[in-house]
C-alpha positions as CSV (number, residue, x, y, z in Angstrom):
1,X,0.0,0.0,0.0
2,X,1.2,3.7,-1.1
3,X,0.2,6.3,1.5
4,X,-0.6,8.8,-1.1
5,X,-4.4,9.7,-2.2
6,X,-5.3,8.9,-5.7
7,X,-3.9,12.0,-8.0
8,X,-5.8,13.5,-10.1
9,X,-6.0,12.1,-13.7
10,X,-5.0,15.9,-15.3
11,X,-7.5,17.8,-17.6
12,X,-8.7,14.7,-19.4
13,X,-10.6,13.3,-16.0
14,X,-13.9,12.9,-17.5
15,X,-15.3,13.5,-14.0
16,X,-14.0,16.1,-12.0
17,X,-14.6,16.4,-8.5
18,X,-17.0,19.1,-7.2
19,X,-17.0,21.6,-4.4
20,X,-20.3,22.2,-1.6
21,X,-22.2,25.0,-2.4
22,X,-23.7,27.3,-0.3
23,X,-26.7,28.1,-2.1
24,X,-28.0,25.2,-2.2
25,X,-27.8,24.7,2.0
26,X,-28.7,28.1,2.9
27,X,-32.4,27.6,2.0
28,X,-32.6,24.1,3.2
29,X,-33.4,22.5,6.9
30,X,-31.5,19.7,7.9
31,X,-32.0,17.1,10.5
32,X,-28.5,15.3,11.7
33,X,-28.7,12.6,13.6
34,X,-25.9,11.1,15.5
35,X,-25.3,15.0,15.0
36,X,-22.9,15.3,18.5
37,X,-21.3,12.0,17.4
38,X,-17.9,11.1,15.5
39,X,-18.9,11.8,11.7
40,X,-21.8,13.7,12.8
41,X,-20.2,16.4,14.7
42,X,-18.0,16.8,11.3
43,X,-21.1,17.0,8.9
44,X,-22.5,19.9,11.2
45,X,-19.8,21.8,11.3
46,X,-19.1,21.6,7.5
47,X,-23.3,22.6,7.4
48,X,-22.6,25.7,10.1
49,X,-19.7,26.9,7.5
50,X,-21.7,26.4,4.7
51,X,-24.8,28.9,6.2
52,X,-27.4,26.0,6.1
53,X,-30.8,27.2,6.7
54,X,-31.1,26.2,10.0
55,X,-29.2,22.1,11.5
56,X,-31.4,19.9,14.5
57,X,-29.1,18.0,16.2
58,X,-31.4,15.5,18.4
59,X,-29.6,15.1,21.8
60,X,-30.1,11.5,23.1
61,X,-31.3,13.0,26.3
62,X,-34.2,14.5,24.9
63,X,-34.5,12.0,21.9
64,X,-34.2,8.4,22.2
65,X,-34.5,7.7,18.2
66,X,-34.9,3.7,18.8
67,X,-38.8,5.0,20.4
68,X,-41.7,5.7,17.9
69,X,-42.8,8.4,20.0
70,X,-39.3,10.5,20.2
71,X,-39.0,9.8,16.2
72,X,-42.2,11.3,15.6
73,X,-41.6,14.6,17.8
74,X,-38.0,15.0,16.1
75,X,-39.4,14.9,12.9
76,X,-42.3,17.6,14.3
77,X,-39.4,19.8,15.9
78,X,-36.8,19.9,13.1
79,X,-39.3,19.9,10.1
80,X,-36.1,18.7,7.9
81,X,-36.3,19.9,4.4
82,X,-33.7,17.0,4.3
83,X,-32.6,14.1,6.9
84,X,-29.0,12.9,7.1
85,X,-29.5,9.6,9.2
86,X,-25.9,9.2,11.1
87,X,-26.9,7.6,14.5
88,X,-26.1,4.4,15.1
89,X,-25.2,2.3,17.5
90,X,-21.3,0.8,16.6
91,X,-18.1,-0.9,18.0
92,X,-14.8,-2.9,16.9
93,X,-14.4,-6.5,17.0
94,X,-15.1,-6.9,20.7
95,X,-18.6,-5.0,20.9
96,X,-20.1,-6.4,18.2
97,X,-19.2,-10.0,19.6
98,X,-20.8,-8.8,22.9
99,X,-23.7,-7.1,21.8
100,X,-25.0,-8.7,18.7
101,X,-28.8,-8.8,19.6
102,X,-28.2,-4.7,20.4
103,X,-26.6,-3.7,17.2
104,X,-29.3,-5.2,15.3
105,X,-32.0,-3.9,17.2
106,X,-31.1,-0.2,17.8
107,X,-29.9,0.6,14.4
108,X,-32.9,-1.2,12.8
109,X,-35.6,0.3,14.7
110,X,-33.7,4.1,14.3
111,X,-33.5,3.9,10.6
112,X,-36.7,2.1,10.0
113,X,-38.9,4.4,12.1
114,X,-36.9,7.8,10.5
115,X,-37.7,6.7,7.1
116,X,-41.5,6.0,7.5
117,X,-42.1,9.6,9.1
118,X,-39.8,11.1,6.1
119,X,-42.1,9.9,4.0
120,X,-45.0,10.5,5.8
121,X,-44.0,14.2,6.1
122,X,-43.3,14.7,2.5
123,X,-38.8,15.4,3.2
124,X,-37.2,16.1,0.4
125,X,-34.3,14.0,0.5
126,X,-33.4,10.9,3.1
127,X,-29.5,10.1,3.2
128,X,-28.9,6.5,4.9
129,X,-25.5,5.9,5.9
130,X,-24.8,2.2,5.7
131,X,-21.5,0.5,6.3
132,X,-19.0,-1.7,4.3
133,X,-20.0,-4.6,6.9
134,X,-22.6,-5.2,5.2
135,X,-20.9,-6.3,2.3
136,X,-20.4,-10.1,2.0
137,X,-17.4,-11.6,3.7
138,X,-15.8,-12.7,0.4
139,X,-16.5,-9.8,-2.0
140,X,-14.0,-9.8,-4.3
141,X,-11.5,-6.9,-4.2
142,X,-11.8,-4.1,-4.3
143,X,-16.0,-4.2,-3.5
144,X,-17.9,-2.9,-6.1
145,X,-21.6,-2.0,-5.0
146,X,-22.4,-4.4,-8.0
147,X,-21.4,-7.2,-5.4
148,X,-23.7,-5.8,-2.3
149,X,-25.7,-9.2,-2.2
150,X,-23.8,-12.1,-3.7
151,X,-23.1,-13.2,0.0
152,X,-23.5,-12.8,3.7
153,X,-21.7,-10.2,5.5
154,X,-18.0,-11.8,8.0
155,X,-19.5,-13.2,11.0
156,X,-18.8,-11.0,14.1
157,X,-20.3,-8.0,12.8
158,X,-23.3,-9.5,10.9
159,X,-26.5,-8.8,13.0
160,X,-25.0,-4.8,12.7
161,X,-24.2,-4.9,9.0
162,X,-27.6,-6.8,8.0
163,X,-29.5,-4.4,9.8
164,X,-27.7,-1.4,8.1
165,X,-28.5,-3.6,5.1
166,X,-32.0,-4.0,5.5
167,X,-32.5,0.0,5.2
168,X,-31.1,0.1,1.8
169,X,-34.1,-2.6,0.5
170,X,-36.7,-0.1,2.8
171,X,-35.6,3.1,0.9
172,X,-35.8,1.6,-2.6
173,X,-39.3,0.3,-2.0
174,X,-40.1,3.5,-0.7
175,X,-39.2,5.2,-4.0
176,X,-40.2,2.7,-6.3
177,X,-43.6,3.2,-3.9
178,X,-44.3,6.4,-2.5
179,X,-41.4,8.9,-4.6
180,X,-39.4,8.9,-1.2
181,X,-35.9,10.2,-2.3
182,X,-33.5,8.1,-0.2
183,X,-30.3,7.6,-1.3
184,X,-27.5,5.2,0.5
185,X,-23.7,5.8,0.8
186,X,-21.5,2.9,2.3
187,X,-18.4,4.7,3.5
188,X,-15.5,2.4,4.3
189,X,-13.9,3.0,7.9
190,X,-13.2,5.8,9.7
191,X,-11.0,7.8,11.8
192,X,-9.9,11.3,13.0
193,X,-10.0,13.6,15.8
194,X,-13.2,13.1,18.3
195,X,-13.1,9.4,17.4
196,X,-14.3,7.1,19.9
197,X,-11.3,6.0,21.8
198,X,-13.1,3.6,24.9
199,X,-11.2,0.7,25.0
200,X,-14.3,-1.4,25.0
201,X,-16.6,-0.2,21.8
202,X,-13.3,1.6,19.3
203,X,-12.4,0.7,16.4
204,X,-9.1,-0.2,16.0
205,X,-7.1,2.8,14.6
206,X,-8.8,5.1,18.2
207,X,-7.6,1.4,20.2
208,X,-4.5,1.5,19.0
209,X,-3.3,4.8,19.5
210,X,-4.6,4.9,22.9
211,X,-2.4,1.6,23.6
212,X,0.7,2.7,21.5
213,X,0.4,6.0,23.4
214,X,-0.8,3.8,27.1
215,X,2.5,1.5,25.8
216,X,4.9,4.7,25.0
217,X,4.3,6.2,28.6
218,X,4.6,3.3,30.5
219,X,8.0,1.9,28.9
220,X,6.5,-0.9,27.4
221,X,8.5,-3.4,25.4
222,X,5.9,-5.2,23.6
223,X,2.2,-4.7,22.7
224,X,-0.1,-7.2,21.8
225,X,-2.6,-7.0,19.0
226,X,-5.9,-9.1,18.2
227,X,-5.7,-11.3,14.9
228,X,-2.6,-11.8,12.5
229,X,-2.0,-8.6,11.2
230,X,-2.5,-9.4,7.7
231,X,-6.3,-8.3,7.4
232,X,-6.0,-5.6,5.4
233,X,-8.8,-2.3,6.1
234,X,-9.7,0.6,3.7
235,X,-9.5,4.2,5.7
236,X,-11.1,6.9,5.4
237,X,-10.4,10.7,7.3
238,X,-13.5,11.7,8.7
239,X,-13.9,15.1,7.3
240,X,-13.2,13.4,4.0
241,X,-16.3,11.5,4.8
242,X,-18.1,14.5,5.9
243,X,-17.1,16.1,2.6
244,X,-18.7,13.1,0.5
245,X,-22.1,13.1,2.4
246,X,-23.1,16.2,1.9
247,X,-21.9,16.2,-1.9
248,X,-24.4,13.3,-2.5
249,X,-26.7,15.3,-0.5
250,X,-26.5,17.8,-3.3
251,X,-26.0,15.9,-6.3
252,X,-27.0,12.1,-6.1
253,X,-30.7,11.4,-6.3
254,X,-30.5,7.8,-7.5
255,X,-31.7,4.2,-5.8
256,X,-28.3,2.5,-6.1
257,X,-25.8,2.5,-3.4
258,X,-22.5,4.2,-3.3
259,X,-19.5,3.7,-2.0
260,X,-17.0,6.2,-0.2
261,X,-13.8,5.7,0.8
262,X,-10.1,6.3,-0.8
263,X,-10.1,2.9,-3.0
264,X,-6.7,1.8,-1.0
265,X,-6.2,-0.8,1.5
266,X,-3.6,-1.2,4.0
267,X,-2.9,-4.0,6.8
268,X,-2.8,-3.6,10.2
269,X,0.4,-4.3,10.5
270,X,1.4,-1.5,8.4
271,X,-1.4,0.7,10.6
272,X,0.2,-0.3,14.0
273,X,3.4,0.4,12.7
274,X,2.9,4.1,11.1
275,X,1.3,4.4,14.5
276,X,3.9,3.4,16.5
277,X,6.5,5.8,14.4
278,X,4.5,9.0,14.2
279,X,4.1,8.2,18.6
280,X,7.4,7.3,19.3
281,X,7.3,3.6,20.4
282,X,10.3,2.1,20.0
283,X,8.7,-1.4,21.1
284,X,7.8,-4.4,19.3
285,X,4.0,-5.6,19.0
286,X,2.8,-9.5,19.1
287,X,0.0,-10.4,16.9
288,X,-2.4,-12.8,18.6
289,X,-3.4,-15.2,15.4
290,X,-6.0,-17.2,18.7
291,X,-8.6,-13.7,17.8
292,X,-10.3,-12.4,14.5
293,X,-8.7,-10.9,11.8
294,X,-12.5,-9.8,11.1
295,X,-13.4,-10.1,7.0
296,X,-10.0,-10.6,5.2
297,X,-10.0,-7.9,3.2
298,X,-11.4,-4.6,2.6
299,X,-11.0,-2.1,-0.1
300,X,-13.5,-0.2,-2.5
301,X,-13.9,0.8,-5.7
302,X,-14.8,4.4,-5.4
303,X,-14.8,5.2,-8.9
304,X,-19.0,5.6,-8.7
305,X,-18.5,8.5,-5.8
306,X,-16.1,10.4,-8.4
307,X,-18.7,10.1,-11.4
308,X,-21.9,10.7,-9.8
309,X,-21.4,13.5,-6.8
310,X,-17.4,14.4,-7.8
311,X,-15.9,12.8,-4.4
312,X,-12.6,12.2,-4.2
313,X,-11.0,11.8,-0.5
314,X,-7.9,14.2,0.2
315,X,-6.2,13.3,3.1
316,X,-3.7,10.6,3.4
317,X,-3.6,7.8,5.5
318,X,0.2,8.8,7.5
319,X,-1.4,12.5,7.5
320,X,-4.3,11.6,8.9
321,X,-3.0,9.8,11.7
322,X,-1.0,12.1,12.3
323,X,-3.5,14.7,12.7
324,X,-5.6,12.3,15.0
325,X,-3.0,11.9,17.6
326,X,-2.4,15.0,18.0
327,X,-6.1,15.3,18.7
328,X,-5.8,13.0,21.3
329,X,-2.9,14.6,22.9
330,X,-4.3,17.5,23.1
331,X,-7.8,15.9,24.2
332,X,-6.0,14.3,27.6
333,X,-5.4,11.1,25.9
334,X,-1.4,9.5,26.5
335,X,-0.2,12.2,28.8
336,X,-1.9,10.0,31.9
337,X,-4.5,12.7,32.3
């Protein structure tokens, strides 16, 4: 793997990429939910910059999305000219093991709810966020959203990516039934600063700088990792990802879904080690090969992004990490704090 982003193809790209405009936001509502969280908190500040028309961010205090009844007032309070659905309820490896039955429930019941009372109050536009779990476990590489259903999704994270699944089939049968325009965008992972970094529900770039960080400060010799090492993941900056939703927002109106990512993979290994350099652990880790890799591979073809919405992701992977932990340094995390 090359850590550099795609370069552009020179005056000949037949689709150039595109930049947000503010017209088109600063006459339109938007509901965000999962609006405080990781990638939501990223979409509404990119909406605040842009001058949308007014952003409802539904605080879980006030709004718990999984009840018919809190759904219903949202959708009376915000009056969303369009709904960016975000909220979910997500983990690494470990949760997902754990908490199977939950995953499939709570993000289920959230989306399913949300899209009936979009359609019911006549919203303009309905952007599902699904998630590259839900493609099959042996999807050739890189995943093309050709290949969505030719198999079930890897094992550990099933329940979550089935149920993420199972909104894409409810918005197309919406538009095909009641003119609902829903679209669905399957970005690959993510990272970045205000990532989740709790060591029992993060992914595994947030768990590993808090342990190569945890490891750094304490003196550590060695660190041990879950799995081989060899799976290899596709990453994707989260602003990058904020970027791309709200470019579909604007220009995709179409059933299919689309993917969003960089188009490169990289292994763990490599990750943990780029990790370890831009930290300063001199140590050596010790892959645990007993634990799941997860699916063996994952890498998209984001070629459909570029063509239909002009999305193509900017940051690179080493950059990107970089800027996360300094995040977290300057966020309390690895100073002991």
């Amino acid at each position: 793997m090359t850590d550099a982003v795609p370069a552009a193809h020179g005056a000949a790209e037949p689709h150039p990429e595109r930049e947000l405009s503010p017209a088109f936001w600063s006459t339109r509502r938007v509901l965000v939910t999962g609006g405080g969280g990781f990638l939501g908190s990223h979409v509404v500040d990119r909406l605040r910059a842009l001058g949308a028309g007014e952003v409802f961010v539904p605080r879980r205090d006030r709004f718990d999305l999984i009840e018919h009844a809190d759904v219903r007032r949202v959708m009376e309070e915000s009056r969303p000219d369009l709904v960016l659905h975000l909220a979910a309820e997500v983990g690494g490896i470990g949760a997902n093991r754990a908490h199977p039955g939950r995953f499939f429930y709570s993000n289920i019941m959230m989306g399913v709810q949300l899209i009936e009372e979009a359609r019911l109050r006549g919203v303009e536009k309905f952007v599902q966020v699904g998630t590259v779990c839900a493609y099959p476990k042996y999807t050739p590489v890189p995943f093309r959203e050709e290949d969505f259903w030719i198999g079930y999704p890897e094992e550990t994270n099933a329940p979550y990516g089935i149920a993420k699944k199972a909104l894409h089939v409810q918005l197309q049968a919406y538009r095909q039934e009641y003119g609902l325009n829903g679209i669905y965008l399957l970005p690959t992972n993510l990272y970045g600063p205000r990532d989740n970094f709790d060591p029992e529900s993060s992914h595994v770039i947030p768990a590993l700088i808090r342990r190569v960080l945890q490891a750094r400060r304490e003196g550590a010799g060695e660190l041990g990792i879950w799995g081989t090492g060899q799976a290899s993941r596709e990453f994707l900056y989260v602003d990058d990802c904020a970027r791309a939703l709200l470019l579909a927002a604007e220009h995709y109106d179409e059933p299919e879904p689309v993917n969003v990512g960089m188009g490169r993979e990289i292994r763990i290994a490599e990750v943990a080690a780029l990790i370890a350099e831009l930290a300063g652990f001199e140590g050596r880790f010790v892959y645990d090969a007993t634990q799941p890799d997860g699916q063996p591979r994952r890498c998209l073809d984001t070629t459909r992004a570029l063509a239909l919405f002009g999305f193509r992701a900017h940051v690179a992977v080493r950059e990107g990490l970089a800027r996360t932990i300094e995040w977290y340094r300057a966020n309390g995390g690895g100073t002991g704090e």
